[in-house]
C-alpha positions as CSV (number, residue, x, y, z in Angstrom):
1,X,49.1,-61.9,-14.6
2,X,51.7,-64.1,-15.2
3,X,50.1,-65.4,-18.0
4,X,49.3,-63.0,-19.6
5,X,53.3,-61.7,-19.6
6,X,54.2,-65.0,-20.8
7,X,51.8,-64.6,-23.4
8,X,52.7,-60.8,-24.4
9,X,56.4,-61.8,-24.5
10,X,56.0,-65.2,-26.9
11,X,54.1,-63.1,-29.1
12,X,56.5,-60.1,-29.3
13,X,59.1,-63.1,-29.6
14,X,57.7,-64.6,-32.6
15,X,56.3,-61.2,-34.7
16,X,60.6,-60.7,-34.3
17,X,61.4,-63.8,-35.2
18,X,59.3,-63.4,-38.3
19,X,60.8,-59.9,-38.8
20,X,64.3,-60.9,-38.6
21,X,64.0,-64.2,-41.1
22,X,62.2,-61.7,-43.8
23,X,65.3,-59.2,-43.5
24,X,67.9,-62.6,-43.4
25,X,68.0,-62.5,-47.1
26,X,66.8,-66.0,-47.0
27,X,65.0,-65.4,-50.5
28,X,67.3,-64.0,-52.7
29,X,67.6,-65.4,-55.8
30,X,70.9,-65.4,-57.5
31,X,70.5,-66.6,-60.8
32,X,68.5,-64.5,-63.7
33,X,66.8,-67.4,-64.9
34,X,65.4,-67.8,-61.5
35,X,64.5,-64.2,-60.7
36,X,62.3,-64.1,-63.7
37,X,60.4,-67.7,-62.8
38,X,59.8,-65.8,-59.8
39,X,58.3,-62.8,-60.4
40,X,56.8,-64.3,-63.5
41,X,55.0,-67.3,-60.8
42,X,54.5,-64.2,-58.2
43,X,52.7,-62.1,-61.0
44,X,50.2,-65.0,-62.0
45,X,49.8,-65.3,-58.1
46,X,48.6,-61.6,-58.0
47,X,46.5,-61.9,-61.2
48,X,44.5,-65.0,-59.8
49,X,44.4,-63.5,-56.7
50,X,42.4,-59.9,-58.4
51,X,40.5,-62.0,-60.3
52,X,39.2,-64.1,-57.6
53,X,38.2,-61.0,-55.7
54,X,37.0,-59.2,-58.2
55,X,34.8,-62.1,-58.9
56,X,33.8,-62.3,-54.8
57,X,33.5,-58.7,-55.0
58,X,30.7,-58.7,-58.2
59,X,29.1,-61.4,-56.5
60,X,29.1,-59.8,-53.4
61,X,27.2,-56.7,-54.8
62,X,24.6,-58.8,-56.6
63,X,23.8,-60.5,-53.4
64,X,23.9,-57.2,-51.4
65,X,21.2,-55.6,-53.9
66,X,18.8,-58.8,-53.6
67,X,18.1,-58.4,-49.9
68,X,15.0,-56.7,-49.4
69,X,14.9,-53.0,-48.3
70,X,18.3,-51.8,-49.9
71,X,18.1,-50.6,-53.7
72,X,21.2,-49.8,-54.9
């Protein structure tokens, strides 16, 4: 029982923690020059990131319509 407290309140403790250094302002970015490295780096991210699943989701759906039984 106690365990499991201990347990419930180092998780609550660190899904805060987490919580509060998001809202900090840690990441702001001052200087224009930077800003636009970083959404110009955080949109290639997101590109790569479609891609790649888009890629894993086509693949997914030939290898779905191979198995026997299921005709798509």
């Amino acid at each position: 029982m106690l365990k499991k407290a201990l347990s419930a309140l180092l998780l609550c403790g660190t899904l805060f923690s987490g919580q509060y250094a998001a809202h900090a302002g840690a990441h702001d970015v001052k200087n224009p020059d930077s800003q636009l490295r970083h959404e110009a780096d955080s949109d290639e991210i997101r590109a790569a990131a479609q891609e790649s699943a888009d890629t894993l989701r086509e693949h997914h759906g030939w290898f779905s319509s191979r198995k026997p039984g299921r005709h798509a």
